[in-house]
Backbone bond lengths (Angstrom), bond angles and torsions (degrees), N, CA, C in turn:
res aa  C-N    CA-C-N  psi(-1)  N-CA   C-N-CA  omega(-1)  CA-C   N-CA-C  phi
1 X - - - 1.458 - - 1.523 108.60 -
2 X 1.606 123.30 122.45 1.053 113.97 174.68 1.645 92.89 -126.65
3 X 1.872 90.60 160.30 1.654 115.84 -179.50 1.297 104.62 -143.56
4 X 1.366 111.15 146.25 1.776 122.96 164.35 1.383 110.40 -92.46
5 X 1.288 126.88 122.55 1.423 124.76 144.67 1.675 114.81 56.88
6 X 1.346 111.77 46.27 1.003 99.99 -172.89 1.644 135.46 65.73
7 X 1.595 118.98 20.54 1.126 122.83 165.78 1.907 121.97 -66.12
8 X 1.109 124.84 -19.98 1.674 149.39 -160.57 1.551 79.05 -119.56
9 X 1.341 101.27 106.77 1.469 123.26 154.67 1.565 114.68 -116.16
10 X 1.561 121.96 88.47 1.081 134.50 178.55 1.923 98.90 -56.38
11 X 1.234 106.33 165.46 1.482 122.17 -171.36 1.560 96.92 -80.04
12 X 1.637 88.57 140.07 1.931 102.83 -170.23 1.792 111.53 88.01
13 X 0.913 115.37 -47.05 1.958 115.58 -159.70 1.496 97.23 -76.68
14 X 1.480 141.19 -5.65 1.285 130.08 169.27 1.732 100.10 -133.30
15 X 1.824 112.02 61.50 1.141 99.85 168.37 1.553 108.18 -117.28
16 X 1.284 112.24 169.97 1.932 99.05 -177.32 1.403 85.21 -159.98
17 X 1.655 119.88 107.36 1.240 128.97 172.59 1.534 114.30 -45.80
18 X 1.178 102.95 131.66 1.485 128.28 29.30 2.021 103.01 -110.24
19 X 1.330 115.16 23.59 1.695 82.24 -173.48 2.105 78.12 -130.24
20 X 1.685 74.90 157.90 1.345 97.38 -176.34 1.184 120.65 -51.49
21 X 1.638 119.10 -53.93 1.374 128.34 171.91 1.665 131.04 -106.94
22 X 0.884 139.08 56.51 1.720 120.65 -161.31 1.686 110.65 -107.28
23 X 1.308 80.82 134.85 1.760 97.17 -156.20 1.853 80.77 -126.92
24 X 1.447 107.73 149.99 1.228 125.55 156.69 1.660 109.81 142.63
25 X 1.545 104.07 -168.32 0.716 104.46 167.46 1.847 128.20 -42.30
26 X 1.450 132.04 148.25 1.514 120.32 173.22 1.417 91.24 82.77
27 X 1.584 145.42 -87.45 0.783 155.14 -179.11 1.595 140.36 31.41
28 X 1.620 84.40 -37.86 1.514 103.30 -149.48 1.609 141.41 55.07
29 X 1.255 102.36 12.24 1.717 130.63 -175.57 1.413 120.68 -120.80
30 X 1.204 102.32 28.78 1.646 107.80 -156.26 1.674 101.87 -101.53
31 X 1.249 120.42 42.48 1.577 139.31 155.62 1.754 80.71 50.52
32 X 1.194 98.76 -161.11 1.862 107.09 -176.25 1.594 118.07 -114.82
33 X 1.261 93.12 20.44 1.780 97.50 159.00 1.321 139.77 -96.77
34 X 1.525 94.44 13.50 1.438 118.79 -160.12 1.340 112.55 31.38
35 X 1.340 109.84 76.76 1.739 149.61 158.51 1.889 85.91 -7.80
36 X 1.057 88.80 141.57 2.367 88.09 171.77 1.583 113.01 -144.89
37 X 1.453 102.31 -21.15 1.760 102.84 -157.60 1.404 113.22 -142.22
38 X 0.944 130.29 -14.87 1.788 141.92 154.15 1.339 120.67 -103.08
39 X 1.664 101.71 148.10 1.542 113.32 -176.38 1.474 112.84 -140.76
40 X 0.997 155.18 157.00 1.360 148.67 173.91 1.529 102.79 -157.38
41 X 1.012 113.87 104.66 1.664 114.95 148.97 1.396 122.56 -128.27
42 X 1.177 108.69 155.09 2.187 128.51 -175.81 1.472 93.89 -126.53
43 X 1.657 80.27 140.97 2.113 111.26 -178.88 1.285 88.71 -127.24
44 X 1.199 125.03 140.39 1.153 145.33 113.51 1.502 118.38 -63.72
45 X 2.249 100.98 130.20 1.398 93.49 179.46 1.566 101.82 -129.86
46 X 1.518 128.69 129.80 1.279 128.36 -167.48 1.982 90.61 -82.69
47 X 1.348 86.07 124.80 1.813 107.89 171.98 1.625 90.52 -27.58
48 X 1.511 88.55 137.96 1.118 139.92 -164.69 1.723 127.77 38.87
49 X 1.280 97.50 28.94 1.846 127.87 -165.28 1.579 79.13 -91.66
50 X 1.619 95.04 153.68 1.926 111.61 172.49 1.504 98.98 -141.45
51 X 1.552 94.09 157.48 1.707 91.83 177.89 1.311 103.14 -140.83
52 X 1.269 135.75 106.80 1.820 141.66 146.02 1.064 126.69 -64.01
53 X 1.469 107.56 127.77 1.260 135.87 -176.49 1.336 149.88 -113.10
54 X 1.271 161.57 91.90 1.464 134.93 -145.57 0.996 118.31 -103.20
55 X 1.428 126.87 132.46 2.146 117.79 -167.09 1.334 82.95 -64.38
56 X 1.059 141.21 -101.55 1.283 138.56 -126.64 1.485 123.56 110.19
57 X 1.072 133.88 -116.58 1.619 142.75 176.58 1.521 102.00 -98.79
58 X 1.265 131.23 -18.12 1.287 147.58 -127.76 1.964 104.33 -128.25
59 X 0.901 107.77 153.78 1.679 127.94 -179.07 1.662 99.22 -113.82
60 X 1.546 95.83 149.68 1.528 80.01 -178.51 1.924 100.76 -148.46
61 X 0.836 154.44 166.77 1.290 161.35 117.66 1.331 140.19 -80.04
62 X 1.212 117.82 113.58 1.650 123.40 -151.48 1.725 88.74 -92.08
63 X 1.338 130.41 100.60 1.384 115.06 158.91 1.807 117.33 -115.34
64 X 1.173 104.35 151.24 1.780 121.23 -153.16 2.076 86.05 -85.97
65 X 1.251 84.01 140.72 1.932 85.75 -170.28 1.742 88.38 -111.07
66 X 1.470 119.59 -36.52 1.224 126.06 169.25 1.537 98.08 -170.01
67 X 1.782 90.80 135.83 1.834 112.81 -172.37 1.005 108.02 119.76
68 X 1.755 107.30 -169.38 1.196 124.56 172.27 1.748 115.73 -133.12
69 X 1.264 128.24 134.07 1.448 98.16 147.70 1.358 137.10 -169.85
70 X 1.318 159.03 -31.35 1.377 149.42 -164.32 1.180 103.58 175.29
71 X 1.281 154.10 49.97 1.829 114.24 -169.75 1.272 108.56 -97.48
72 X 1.289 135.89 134.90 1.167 161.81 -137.02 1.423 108.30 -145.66
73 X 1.728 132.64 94.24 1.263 132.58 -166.43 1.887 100.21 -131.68
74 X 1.441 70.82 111.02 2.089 89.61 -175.44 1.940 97.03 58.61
75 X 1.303 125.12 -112.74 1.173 121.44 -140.42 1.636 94.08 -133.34
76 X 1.164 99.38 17.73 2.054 115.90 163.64 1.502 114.19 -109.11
77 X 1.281 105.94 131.42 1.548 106.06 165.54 1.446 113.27 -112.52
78 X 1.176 125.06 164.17 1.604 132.60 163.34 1.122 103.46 -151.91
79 X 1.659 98.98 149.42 1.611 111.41 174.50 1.490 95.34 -91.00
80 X 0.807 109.53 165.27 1.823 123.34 -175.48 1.907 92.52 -148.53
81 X 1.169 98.83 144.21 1.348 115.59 -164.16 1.555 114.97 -108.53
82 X 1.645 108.94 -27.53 1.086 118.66 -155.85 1.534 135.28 6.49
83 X 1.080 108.93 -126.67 1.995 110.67 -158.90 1.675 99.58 -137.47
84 X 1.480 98.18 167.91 1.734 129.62 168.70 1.633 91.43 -58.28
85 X 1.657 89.92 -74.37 1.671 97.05 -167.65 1.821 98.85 -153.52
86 X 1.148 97.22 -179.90 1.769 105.84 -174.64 1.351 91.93 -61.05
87 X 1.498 150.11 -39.85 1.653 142.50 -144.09 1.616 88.46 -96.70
88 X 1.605 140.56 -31.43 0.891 137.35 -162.03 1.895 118.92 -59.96
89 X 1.395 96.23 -52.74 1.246 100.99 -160.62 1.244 116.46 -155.62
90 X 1.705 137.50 -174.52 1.328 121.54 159.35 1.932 101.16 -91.47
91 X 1.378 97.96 163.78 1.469 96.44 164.96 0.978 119.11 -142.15
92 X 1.533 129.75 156.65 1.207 142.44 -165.61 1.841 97.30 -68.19
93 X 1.377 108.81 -177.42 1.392 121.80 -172.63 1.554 121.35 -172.74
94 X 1.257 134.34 158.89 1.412 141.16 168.56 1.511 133.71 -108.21
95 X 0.879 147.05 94.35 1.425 168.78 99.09 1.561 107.60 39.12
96 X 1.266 129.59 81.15 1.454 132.32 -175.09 1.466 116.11 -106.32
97 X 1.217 117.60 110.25 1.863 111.08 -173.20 1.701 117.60 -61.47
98 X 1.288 126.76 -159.97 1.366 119.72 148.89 2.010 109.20 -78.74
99 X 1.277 86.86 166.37 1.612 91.13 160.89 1.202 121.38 68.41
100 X 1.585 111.21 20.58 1.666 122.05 161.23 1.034 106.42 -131.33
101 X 1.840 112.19 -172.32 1.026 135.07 -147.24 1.572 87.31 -114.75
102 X 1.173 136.46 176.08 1.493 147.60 -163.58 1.467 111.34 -152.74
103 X 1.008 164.68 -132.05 1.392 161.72 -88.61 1.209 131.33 24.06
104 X 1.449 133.31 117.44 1.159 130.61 169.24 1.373 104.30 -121.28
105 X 1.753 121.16 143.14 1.289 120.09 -164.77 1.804 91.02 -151.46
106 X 1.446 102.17 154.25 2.026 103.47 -166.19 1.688 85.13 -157.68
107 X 0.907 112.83 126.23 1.374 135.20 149.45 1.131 149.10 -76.04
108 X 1.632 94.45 -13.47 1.590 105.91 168.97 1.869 114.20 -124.06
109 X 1.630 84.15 -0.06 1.625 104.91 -172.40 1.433 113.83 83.97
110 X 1.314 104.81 -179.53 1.631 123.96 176.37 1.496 118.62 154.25
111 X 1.161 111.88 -162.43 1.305 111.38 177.52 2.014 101.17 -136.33
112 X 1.550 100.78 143.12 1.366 107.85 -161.47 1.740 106.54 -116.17
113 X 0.950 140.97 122.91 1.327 128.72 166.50 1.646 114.70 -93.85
114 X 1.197 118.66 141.19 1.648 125.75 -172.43 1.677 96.16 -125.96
115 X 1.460 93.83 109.94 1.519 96.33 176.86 1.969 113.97 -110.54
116 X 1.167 112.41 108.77 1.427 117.16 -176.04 1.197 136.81 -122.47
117 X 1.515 130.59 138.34 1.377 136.26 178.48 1.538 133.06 -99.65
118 X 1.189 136.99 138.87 1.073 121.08 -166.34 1.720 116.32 -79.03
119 X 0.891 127.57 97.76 1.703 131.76 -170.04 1.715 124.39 -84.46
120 X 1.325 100.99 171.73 1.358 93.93 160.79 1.558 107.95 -114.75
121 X 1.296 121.41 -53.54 1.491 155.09 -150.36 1.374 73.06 -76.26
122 X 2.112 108.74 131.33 1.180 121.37 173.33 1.819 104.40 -102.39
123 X 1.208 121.50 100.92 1.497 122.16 -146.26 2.161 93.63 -103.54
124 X 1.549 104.80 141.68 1.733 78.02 179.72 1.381 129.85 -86.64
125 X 1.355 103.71 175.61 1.793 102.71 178.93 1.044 119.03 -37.67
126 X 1.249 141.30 154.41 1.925 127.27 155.26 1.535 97.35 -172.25
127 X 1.426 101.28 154.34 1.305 117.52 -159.54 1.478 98.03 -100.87
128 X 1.201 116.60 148.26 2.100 117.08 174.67 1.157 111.49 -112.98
129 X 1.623 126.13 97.90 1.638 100.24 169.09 1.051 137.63 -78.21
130 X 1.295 120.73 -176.32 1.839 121.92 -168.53 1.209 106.03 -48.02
131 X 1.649 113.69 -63.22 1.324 143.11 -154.79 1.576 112.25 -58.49
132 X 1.472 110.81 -30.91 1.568 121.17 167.79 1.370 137.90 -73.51
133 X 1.529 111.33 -7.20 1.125 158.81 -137.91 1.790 80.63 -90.38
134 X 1.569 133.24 116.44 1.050 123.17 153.97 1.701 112.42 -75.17
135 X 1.548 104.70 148.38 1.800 96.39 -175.76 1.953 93.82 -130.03
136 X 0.913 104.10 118.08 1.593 107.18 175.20 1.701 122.76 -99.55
137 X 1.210 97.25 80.86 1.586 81.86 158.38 1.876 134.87 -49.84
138 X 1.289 107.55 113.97 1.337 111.09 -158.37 1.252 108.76 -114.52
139 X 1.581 127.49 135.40 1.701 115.18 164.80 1.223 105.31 105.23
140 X 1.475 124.90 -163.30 1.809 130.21 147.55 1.739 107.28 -179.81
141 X 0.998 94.73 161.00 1.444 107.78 -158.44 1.031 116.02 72.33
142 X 1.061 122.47 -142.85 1.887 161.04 170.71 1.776 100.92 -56.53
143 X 1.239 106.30 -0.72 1.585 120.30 151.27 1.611 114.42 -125.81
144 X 0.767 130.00 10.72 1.443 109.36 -176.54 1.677 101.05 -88.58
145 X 1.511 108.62 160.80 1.445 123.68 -156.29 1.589 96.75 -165.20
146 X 1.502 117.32 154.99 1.719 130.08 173.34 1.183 92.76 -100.18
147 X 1.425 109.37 137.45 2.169 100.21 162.65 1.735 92.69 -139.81
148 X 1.236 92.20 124.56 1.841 103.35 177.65 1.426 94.91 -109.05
149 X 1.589 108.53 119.37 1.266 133.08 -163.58 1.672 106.29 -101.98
150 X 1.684 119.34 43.91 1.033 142.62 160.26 1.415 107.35 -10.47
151 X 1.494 128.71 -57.30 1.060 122.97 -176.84 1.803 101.75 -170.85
152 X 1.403 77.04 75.19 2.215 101.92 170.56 1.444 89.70 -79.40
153 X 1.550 100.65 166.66 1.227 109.61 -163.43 2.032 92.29 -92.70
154 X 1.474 119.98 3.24 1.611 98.47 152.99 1.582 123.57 -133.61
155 X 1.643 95.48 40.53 1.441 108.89 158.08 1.555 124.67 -141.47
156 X 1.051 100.91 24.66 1.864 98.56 153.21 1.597 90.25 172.20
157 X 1.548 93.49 141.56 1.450 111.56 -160.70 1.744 110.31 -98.67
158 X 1.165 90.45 130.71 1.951 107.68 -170.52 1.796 99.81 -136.51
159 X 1.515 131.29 149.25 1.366 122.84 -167.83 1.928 85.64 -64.22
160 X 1.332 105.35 -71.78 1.748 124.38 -158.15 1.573 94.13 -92.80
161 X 1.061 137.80 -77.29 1.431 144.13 -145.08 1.329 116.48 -51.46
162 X 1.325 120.48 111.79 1.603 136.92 167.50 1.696 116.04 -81.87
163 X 1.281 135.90 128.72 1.177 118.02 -164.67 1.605 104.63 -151.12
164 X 1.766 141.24 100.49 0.925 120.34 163.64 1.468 107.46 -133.47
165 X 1.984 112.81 178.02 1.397 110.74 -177.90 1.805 98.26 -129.53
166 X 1.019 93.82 148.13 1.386 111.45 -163.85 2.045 100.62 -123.98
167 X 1.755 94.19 119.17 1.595 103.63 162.06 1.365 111.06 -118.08
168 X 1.286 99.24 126.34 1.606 123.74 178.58 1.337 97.20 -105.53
169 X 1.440 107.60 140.46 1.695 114.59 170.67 1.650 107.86 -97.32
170 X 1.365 99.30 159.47 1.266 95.45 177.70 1.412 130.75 -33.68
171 X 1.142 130.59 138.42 1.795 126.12 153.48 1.728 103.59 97.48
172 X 1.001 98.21 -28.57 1.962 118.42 174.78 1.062 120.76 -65.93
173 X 1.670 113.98 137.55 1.341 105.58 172.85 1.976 107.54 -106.34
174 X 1.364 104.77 169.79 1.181 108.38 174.73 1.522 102.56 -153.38
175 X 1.449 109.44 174.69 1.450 116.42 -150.31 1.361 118.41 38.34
176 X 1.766 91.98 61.83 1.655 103.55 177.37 1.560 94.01 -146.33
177 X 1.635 90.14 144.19 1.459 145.00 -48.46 1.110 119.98 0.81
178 X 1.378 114.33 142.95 1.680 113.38 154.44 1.860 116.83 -66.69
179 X 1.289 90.99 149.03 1.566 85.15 -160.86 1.632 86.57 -149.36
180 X 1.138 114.27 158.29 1.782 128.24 170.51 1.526 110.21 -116.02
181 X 1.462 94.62 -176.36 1.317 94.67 169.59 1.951 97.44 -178.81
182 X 0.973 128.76 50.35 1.577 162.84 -164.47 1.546 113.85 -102.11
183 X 1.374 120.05 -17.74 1.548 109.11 178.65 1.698 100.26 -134.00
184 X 1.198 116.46 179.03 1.570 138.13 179.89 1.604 112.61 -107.57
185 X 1.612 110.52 91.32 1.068 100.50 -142.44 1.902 89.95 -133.92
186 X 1.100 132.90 59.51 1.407 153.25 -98.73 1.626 90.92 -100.32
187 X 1.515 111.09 88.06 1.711 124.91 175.36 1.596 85.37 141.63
188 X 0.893 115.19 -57.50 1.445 125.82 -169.40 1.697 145.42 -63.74
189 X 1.698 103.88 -69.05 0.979 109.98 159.63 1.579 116.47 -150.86
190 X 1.535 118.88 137.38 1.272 122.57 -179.11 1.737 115.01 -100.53
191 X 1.476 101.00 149.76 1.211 122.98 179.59 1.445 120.05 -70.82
192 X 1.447 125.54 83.15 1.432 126.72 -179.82 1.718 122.04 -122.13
193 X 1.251 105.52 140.23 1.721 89.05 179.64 1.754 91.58 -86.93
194 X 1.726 94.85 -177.96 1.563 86.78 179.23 1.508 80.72 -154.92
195 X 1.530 99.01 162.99 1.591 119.68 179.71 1.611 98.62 -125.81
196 X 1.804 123.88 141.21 1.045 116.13 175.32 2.027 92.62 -113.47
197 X 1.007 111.85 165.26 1.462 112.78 179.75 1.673 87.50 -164.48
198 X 1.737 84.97 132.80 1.865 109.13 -159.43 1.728 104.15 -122.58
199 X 1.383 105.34 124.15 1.629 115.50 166.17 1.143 103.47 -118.45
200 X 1.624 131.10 150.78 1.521 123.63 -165.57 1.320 96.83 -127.30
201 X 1.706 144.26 135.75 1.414 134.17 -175.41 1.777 97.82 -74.66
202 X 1.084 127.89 126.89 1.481 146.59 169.34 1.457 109.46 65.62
203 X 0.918 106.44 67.85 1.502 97.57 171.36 1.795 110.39 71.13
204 X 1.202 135.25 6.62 1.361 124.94 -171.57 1.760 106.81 -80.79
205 X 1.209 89.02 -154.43 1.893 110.80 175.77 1.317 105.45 -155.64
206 X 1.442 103.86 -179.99 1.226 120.30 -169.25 1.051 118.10 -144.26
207 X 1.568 142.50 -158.45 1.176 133.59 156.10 1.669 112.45 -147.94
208 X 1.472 135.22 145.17 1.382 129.73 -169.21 1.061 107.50 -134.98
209 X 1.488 120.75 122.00 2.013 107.16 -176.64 1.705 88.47 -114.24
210 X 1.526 119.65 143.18 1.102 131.39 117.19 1.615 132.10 -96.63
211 X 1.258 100.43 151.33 1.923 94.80 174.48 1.493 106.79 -158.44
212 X 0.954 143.03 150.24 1.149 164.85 -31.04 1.734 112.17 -177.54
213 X 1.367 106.77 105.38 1.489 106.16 -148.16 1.662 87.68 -110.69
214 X 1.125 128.00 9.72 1.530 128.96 -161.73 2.001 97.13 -176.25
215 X 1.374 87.15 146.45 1.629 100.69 172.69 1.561 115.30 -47.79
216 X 1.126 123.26 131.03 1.826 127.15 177.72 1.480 105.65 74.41
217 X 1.781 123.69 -8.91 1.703 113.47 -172.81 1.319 114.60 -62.73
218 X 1.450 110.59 -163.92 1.378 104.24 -160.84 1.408 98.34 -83.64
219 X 1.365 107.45 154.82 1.752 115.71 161.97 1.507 87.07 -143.56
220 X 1.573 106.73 141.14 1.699 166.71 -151.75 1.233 118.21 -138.15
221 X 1.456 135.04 105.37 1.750 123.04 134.17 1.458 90.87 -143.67
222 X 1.576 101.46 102.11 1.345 111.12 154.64 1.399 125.02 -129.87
223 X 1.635 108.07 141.24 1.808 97.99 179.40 1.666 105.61 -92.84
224 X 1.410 71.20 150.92 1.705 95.10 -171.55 1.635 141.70 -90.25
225 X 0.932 159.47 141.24 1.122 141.77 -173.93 1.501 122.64 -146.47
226 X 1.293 148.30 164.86 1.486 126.82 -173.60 1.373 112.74 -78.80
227 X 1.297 92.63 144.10 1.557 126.20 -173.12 1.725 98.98 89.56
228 X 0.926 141.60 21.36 2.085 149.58 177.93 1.327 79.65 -81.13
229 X 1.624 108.66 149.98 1.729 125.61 140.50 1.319 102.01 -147.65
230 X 1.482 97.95 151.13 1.168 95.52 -165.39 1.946 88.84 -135.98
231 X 1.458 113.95 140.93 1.343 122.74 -169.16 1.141 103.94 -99.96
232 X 1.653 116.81 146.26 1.268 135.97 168.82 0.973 120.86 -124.26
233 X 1.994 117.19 81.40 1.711 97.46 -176.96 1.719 104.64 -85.24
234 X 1.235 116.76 -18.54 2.330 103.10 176.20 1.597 65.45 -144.40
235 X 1.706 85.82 -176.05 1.237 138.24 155.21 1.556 105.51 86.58
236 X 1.726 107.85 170.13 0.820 103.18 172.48 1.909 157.52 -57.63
237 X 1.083 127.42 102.47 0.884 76.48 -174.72 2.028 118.72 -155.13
238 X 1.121 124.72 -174.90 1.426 118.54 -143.78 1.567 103.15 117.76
239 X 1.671 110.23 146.66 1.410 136.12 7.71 1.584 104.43 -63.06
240 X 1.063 112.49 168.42 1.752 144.82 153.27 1.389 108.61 -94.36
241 X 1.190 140.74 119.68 1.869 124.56 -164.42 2.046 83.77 -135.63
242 X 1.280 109.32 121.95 1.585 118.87 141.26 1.489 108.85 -91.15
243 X 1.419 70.46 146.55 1.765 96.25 163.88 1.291 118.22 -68.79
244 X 1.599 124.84 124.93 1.158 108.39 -178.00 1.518 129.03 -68.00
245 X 1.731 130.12 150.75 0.975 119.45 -156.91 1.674 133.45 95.22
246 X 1.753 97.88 -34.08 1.699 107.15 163.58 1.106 110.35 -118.92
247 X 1.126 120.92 140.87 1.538 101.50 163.01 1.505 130.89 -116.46
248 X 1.225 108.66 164.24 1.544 101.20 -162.69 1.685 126.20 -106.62
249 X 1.367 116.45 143.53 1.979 116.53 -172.28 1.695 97.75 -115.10
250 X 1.202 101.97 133.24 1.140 120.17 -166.51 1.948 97.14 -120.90
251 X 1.219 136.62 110.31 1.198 108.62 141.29 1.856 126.35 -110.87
252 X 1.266 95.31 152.85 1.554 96.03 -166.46 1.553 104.51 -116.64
253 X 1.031 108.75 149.87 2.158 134.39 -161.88 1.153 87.67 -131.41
254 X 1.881 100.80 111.61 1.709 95.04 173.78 1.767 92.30 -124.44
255 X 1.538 132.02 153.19 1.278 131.91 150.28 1.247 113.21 -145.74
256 X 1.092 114.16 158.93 1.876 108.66 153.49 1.486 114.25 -174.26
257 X 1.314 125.30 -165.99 1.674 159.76 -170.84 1.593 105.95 -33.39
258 X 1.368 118.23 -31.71 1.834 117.01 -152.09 1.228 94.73 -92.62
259 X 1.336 127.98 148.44 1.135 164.06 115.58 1.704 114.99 7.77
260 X 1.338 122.27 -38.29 1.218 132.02 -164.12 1.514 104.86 -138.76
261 X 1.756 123.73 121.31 1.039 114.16 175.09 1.081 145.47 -86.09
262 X 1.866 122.76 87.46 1.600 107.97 -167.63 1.244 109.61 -159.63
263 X 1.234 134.57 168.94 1.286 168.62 -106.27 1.693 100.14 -134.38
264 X 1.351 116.65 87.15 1.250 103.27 -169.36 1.757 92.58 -159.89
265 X 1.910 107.43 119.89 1.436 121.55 -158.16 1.378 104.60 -122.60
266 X 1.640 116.98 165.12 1.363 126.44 163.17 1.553 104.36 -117.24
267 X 0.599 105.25 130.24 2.037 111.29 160.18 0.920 106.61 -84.06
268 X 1.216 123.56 149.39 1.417 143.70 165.05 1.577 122.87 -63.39
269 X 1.025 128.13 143.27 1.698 128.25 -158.36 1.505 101.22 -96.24
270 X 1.029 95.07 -11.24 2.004 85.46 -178.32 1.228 92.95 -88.14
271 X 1.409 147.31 -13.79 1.582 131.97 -125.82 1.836 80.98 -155.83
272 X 1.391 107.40 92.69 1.721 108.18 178.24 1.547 91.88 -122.09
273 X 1.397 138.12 10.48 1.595 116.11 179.79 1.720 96.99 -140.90
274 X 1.741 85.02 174.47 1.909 99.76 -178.61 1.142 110.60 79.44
275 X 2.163 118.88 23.05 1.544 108.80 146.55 1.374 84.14 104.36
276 X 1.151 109.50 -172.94 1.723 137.97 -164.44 1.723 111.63 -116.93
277 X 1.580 98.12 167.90 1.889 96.57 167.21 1.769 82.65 -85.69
């Protein structure tokens, strides 16, 4: 198993109360690319526990990993409905600009993930329901994978923030081909960092390779387990491997540098079969 610099953040080693994981910019977890434009952190809140927050420079999206509960941004509330668990279902979510105040509050508890970008554009609150939720069946076979495109950069509008969750079934790989997305490459490919954040169905693992799309970039093979993230500031990277028998939820926090916000990859030339990321 190899890692760079702290890219393989096993569960617990990048937590800073009150949330389990928070990675990003400020952070102090910001791998060795000096992290600039993505953030991801998860709270756990014991029923009837609340947690306030302030965006900051930053946009954020409150999505429910398991529970339900309150989010409350400046002088808006929404109920949020969320999920069982990440394998259950899609779930609704909240839309937080820079330059407010946040609250999230659960009554029966859960655990919340806040995935955020650093912005300029102060964009307003708004709530996402389930039901709007694009869901892509992607791949086939021994690649096929669900990806609910919660908030792709051309189905729900954020200035910077890229945001999707990915179910892999057991034994399957996903984010295959390996593919990048590390330079400004204008039709082609855009410059984004990305965050992976790993839940495993029953207790399993997984496995995540990045490698190395440029001299000194990152290289990755770490197995995974819930509550793992593992950072991608360049290079290539993919497969995603479950264990067969569990299967694995991936959501990924992409932002960065360009001018224009979108979703735009290279695959790797050795690696042309077994479907798409």
């Amino acid at each position: 198993m190899t890692t760079s610099d702290g890219l393989h953040l096993p569960a617990g080693t990048a937590a800073n109360a009150p949330y389990v994981l928070d990675v990003g910019p400020g952070s102090g977890r910001a791998g060795r690319s000096g992290w600039a434009h993505t953030a991801l952190r998860v709270v756990d809140l014991e029923p009837g526990a609340a947690h306030t927050f302030d965006t900051g420079d930053a946009e954020w999206i409150v999505l429910p990993l398991q529970g339900a509960c309150t989010v409350q941004v400046d002088d808006e509330k929404y109920q949020v409905q969320g999920r069982v668990s990440v394998f259950a279902e899609v779930t609704d979510f909240v839309y937080a600009p820079r330059d407010a105040r946040v609250q999230i509050a659960s009554g029966a508890g859960g655990r919340f993930a806040l995935a955020g970008a650093k912005c300029e554009r102060r964009l307003p609150a708004r709530y996402g329901p389930a039901p709007e939720v694009p869901v892509e069946e992607r791949g086939s076979g021994t690649c096929a994978r669900r990806v609910r495109n919660f908030a792709a950069a051309d189905t729900f509008d954020c200035d910077r923030l890229i945001a999707v969750e990915v179910i892999t079934p057991g034994g399957n790989w996903s984010s295959y081909p390996p593919h990048k997305h590390d330079e400004h490459l204008p039709g082609e490919e855009s410059e984004l960092e990305e965050i992976y954040y790993f839940e495993i169905e029953d207790g399993g693992l997984g496995y995540q390779r990045v490698f190395p799309s440029r001299e000194g970039g990152a290289d990755v093979l770490a197995e995974v387990r819930t509550g793992d993230a593992v950072l991608v500031p360049d290079g290539w990277h993919g497969p995603s491997i479950a264990q067969p028998g569990h299967a694995m939820y991936y959501l990924n926090v992409m932002a960065g540098p360009g001018a224009t916000r979108e979703w735009r990859i290279r695959f790797h030339p050795d690696h042309t079969a077994g479907g798409y990321r």
